[in-house]
C-alpha positions in Angstrom: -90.9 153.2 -243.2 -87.5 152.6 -244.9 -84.7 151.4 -242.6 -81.1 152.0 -243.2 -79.3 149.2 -244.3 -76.1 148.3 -242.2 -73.1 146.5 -243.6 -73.0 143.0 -242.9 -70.8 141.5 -240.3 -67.4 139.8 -241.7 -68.5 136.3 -240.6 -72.2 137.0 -242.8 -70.3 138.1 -245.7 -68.0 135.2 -245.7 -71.2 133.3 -245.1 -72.8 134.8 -248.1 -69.8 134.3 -250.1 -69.5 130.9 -249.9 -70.5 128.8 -252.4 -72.9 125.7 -252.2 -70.6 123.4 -253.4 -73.1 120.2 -252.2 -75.7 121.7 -254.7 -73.4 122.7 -257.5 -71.8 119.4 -257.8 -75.3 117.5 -257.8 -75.7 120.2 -260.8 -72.2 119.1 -262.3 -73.5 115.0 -261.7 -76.6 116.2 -263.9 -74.6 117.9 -266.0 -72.4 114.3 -266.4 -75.1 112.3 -266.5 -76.8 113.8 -269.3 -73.4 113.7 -272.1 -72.9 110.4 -270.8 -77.0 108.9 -271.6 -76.3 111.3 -275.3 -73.2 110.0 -276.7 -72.3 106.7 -274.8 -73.8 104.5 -277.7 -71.3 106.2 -279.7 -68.6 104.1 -278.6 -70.6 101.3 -278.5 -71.6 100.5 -282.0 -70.2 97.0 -282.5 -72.1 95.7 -279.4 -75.1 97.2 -279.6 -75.5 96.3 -283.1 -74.9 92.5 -282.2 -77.2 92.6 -279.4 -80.1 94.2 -281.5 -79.8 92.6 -284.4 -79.4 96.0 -286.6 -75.9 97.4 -288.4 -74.0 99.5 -286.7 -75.4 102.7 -288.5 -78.3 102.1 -287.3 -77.1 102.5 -283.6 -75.5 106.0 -284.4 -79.1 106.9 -284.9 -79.9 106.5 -281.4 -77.3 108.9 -280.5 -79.1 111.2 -284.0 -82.6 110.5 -282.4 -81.7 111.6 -279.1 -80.1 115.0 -280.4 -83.2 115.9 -282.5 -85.5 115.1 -279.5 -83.5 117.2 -277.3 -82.8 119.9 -279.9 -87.3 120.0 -280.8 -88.1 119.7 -277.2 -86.0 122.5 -275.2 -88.2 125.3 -276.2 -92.0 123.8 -275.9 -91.3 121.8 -272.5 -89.4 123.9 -270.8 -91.9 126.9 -271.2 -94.7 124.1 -270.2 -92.9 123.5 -266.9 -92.0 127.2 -265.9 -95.0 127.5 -263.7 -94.2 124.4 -261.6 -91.3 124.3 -258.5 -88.2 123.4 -259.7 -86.5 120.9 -257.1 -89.4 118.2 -258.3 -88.8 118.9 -261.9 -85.3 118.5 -261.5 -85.2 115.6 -259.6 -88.2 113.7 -262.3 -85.9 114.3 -265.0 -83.1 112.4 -263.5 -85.9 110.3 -262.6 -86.9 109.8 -266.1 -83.1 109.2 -267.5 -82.7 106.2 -264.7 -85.9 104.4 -266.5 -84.7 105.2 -269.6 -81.6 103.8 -269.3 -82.5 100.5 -267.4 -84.9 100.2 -270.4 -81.9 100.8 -273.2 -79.9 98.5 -270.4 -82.6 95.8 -270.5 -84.1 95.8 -273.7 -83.7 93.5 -277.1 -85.9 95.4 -279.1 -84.6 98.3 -281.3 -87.9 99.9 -281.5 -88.1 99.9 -278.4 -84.5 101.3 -277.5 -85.0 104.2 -279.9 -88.0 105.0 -277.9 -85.8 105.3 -275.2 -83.5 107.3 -276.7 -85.8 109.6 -277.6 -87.6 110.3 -274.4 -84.5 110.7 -273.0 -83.5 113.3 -275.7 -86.9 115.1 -274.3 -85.2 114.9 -270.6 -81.8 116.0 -272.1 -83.1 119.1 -273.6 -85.2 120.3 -270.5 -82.6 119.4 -268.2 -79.9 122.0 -270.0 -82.4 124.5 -270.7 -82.7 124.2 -266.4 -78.9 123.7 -265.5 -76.8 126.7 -266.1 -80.3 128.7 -264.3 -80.5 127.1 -261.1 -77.0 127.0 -261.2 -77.5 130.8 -261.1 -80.1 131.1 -258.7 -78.4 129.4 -256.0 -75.5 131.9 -255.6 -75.0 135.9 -255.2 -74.9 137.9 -258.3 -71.2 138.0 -257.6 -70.1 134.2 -257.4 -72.6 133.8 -260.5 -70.4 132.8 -263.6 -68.3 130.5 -260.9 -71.2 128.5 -260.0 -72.2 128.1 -264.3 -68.2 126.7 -264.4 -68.5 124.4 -262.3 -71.7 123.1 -263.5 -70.5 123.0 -267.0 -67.3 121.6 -265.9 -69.3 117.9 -265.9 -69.6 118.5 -269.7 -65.8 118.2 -270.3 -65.4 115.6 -267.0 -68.1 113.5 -269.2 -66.0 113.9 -272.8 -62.6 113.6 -271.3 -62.9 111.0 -268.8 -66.3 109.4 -268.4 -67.2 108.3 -272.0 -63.7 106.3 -272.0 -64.5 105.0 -269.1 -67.8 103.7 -270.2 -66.8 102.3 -273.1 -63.8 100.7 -271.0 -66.6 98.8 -268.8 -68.8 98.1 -271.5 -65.5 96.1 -272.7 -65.3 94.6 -269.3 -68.6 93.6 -268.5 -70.9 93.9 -271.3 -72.9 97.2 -272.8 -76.1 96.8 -270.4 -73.7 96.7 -267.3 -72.6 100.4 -268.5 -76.5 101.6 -269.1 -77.2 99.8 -266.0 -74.5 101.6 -264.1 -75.8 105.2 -265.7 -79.4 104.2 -264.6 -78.2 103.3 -260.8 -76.4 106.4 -260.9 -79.2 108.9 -261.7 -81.2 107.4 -259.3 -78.5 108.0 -256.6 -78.4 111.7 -258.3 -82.4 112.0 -257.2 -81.8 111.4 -253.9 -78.2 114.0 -254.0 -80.3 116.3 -255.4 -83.4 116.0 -253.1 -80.7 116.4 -250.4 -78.7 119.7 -251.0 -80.3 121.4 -254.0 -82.4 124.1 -252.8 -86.1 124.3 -253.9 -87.2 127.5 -256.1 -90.4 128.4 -256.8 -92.0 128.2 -260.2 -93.3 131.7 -262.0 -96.5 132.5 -261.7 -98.4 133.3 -264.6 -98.9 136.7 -264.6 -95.2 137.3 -264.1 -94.0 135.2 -266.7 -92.6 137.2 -269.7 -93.8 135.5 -272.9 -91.2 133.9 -275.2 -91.1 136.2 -278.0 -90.6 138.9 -274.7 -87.5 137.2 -273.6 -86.3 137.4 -276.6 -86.4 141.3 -277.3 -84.2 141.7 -273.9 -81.2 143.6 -274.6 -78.9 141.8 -275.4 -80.1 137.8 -275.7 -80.5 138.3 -279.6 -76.6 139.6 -279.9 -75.7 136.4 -277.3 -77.3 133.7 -279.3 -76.1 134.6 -282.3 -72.6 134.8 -280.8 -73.3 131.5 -279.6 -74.6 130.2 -283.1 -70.8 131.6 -285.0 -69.0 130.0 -282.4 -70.4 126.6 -282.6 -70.5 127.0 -286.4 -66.8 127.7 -286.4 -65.7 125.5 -283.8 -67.8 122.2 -285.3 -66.8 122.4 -288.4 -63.2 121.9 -287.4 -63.6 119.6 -284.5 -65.7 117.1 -286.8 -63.2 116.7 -288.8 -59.9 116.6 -287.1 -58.9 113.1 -288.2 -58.3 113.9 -291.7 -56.9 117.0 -290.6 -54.3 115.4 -288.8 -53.9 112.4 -291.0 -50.1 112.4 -291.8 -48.9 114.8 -289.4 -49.5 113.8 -286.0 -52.0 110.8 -284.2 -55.5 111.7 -284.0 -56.1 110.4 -280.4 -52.7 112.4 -279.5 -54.2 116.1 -280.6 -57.8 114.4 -278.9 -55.9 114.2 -275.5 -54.3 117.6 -275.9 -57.4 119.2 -276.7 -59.0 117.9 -274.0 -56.2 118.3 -271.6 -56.4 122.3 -272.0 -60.4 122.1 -272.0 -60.0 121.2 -268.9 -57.6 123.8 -268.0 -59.7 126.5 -269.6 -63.2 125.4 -267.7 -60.2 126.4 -264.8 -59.1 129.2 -265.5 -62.4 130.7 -266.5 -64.1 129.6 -263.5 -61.7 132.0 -261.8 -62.2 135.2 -264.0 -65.5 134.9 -265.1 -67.2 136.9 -262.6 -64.6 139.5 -262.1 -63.4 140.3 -266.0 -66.2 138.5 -268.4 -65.7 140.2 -271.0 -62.0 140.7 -271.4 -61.7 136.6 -270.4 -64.0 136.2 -273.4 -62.4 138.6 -275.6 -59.5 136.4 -275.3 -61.0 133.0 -275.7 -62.1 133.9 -279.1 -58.6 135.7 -279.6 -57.2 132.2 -278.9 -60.2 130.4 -281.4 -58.6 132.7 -283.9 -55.2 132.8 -283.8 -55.6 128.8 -283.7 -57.2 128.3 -286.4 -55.0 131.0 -288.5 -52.1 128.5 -287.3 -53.7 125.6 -288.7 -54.1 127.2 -292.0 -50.9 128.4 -292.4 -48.5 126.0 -290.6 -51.1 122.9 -290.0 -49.1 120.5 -291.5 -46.3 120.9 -288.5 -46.9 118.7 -285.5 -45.8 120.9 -283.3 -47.9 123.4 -284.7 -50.9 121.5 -284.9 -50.5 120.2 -281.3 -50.2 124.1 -280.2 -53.1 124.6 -281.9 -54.7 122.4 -280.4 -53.8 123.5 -277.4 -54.7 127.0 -277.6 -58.1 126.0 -279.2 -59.4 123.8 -276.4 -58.6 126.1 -273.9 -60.0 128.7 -275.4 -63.5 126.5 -276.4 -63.5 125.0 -273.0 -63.9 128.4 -271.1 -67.0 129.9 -274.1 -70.0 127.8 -273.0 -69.6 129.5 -269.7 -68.7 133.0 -270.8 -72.1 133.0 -273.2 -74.0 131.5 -270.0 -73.0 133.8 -267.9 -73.6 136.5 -270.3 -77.3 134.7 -271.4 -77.9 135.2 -267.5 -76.8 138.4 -267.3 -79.0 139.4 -270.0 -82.1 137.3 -269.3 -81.8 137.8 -265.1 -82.1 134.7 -263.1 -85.9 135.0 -263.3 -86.7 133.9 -267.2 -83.1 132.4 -267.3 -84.3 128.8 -268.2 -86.7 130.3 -271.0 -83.0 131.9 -272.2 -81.3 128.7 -272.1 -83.6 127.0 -273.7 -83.2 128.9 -276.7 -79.4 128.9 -276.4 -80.0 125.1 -276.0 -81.5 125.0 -279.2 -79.2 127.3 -280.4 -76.5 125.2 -279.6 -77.6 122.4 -281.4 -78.0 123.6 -284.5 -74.6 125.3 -284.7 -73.5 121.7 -283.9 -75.4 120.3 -286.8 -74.9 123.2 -289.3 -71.2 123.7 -288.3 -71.1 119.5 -289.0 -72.0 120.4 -292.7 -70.7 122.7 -293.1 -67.3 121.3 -292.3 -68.7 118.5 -294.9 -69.4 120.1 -297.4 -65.7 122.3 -297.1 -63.5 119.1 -296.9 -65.4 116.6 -299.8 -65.0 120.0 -302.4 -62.0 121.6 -300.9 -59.8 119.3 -298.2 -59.3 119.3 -295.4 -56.6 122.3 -295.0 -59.3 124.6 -296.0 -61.4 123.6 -293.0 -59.5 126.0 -290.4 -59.4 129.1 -293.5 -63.7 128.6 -293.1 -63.7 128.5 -289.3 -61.3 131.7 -289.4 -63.7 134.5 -290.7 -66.7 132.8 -287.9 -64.5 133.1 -285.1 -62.9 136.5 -286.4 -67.1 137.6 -286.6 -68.0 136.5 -283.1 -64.8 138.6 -281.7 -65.9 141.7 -283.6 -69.6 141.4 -282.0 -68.1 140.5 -278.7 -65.9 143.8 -278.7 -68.8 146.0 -279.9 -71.6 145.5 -278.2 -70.7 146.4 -274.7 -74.9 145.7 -273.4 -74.5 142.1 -274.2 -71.2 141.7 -272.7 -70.4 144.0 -270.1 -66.8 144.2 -268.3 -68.1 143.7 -264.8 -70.4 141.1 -263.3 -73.9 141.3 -262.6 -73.1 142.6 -259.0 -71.2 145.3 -260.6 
């Protein structure tokens, strides 16, 4: 017979408010770990081409090769692997990126390195299609977009800080030592993870709600495409900030400010994403906006541009966890990595097309028409964001 529920005592409901910060940073280290194994060759080209005998363009396509791999296989393996616990299929990808980067550490062979690359691009993709779920599983509906923040956080900990310092010890002790220090690492991660990341059961099969399912739920279609504009409008900027700023201000200067106030803006959205979502990502893309309507007017102002800049990565470093949080919302934690995994994918290919586009825009036009294309994208994903209240609802999930 039904029994009346009883409020909880005060010590259970600061109990159950807590977060599981042990598990959530193992999250962030994956998190880390995977930017890191994507884009560390980046900064790398000049030794890695000497070492493997091939030109330097040649080692930018392990860093292509890895994004392909991780854009084609998000969708297809991570709906393979829903069925199985997740705990062991977390901790065999970071498994699978420490052999893969002791190979790229060890190996000689090109081939053979953009093998590597590849199966790790497989890894990548599952692994972020899994991230910003478990991430959501392991908390109360309540503490939700807080626990996405702080996993995402490792994204813009790995840009800001732990690709310079790669390249800074590849420098020092050679390109394999840095391969070799991201392989030790993950295998550390395994055992972090085996530790204080809970285990969740995988769906059973009759529960599962097919792909094309997940994507009628109210609300994921309006999301993604959200997701998609942003990108869009954001990448075809970013890509080309160096000619941008050419002539008014150092390009490594408006870097360090834009990654300065990411950082800041992963903050300050880890502490109003779960009590006002949508008005914190109302503003973000307020901020996108008004930035980029700066740099086409005034760009060629330092201090404008650096304001910009400003405003811009705080804004951008807050929106991958407003959309995951309102992916989740959408999806519920139950076919939330089927829904990131098409966000994953998503993600990508506003990356790539946003990368064109910006292309395209500054070889016809220049580059002060870059910020006049992003404008009308970012002024689109506002006026979706502000009408359609089921995808991005004022309160939280608890409310």
């Amino acid at each position: 017979m039904p029994v009346a529920s009883t409020p909880p005592a005060p010590a259970a409901a600061a109990e159950t408010a807590k977060l599981p910060l042990g598990g959530l940073l193992a999250l962030f280290a994956a998190a880390f770990t995977a930017v890191m194994t994507e884009l560390l060759p980046a900064g790398l080209l000049p030794q890695m081409s000497q070492a493997l005998g091939v030109p330097q363009g040649a080692v930018g396509f392990l860093v292509t090769g890895y994004a392909v791999a991780s854009f084609l296989a998000a969708i297809p393996v991570t709906a393979a692997l829903r069925g199985l616990r997740r705990r062991p299929v977390l901790a065999g990808l970071l498994t699978g990126f420490a052999l893969l980067n002791a190979v790229t550490a060890l190996s000689s062979s090109y081939p053979l390195t953009f093998g590597a690359r590849v199966l790790a691009g497989v890894m990548g993709g599952t692994l972020w299609a899994m991230l910003v779920g478990y991430a959501a599983r392991m908390v109360a509906p309540e503490r939700r977009g807080r626990a996405i923040a702080i996993v995402s956080a490792g994204i813009t900990v790995a840009l800001c800080l732990g690709i310079p310092a790669g390249t800074a010890l590849a420098t020092a002790a050679g390109w394999r030592a840095a391969f070799a220090v991201l392989a030790a690492g993950a295998l550390v991660l395994v055992a972090w993870v085996c530790w204080k990341v809970p285990d969740f059961p995988g769906e059973p099969a009759a529960e599962r709600l097919p792909l094309r399912r997940v994507t009628t739920l109210p609300g994921i279609r309006t999301v993604l495409a959200v997701t998609l504009v942003v990108l869009l409008a954001h990448q075809a900027v970013y890509t080309y900030l160096a000619p941008l700023a050419d002539g008014v201000a150092r390009t490594s200067v408006v870097l360090l400010v834009f990654g300065v106030a990411t950082v800041a803006g992963v903050w300050v959205t880890g502490v109003l994403v779960d009590r006002r979502p949508r008005a914190t990502l109302l503003a973000a893309l307020v901020l996108v906006a008004a930035a980029m309507l700066a740099l086409g007017l005034a760009g060629r102002s330092a201090a404008v541009l650096l304001v910009a800049a400003a405003l811009w990565g705080a804004a951008f470093g807050g929106a991958p966890t407003l959309l995951q949080s309102a992916l989740i919302g959408a999806s519920g934690p139950a076919n939330a990595d089927v829904a990131t995994s098409l966000q994953t994918t998503v993600y990508n290919a506003g990356i790539a097309a946003g990368s064109l586009t910006g292309g395209v825009v500054l070889e016809t036009a220049g580059a002060g028409a870059l910020p006049w294309t992003a404008l009308p994208l970012a002024a689109a994903a506002l006026v979706v964001a502000a009408t359609r209240r089921h995808a991005f609802p004022t309160a939280s999930p608890a409310g």
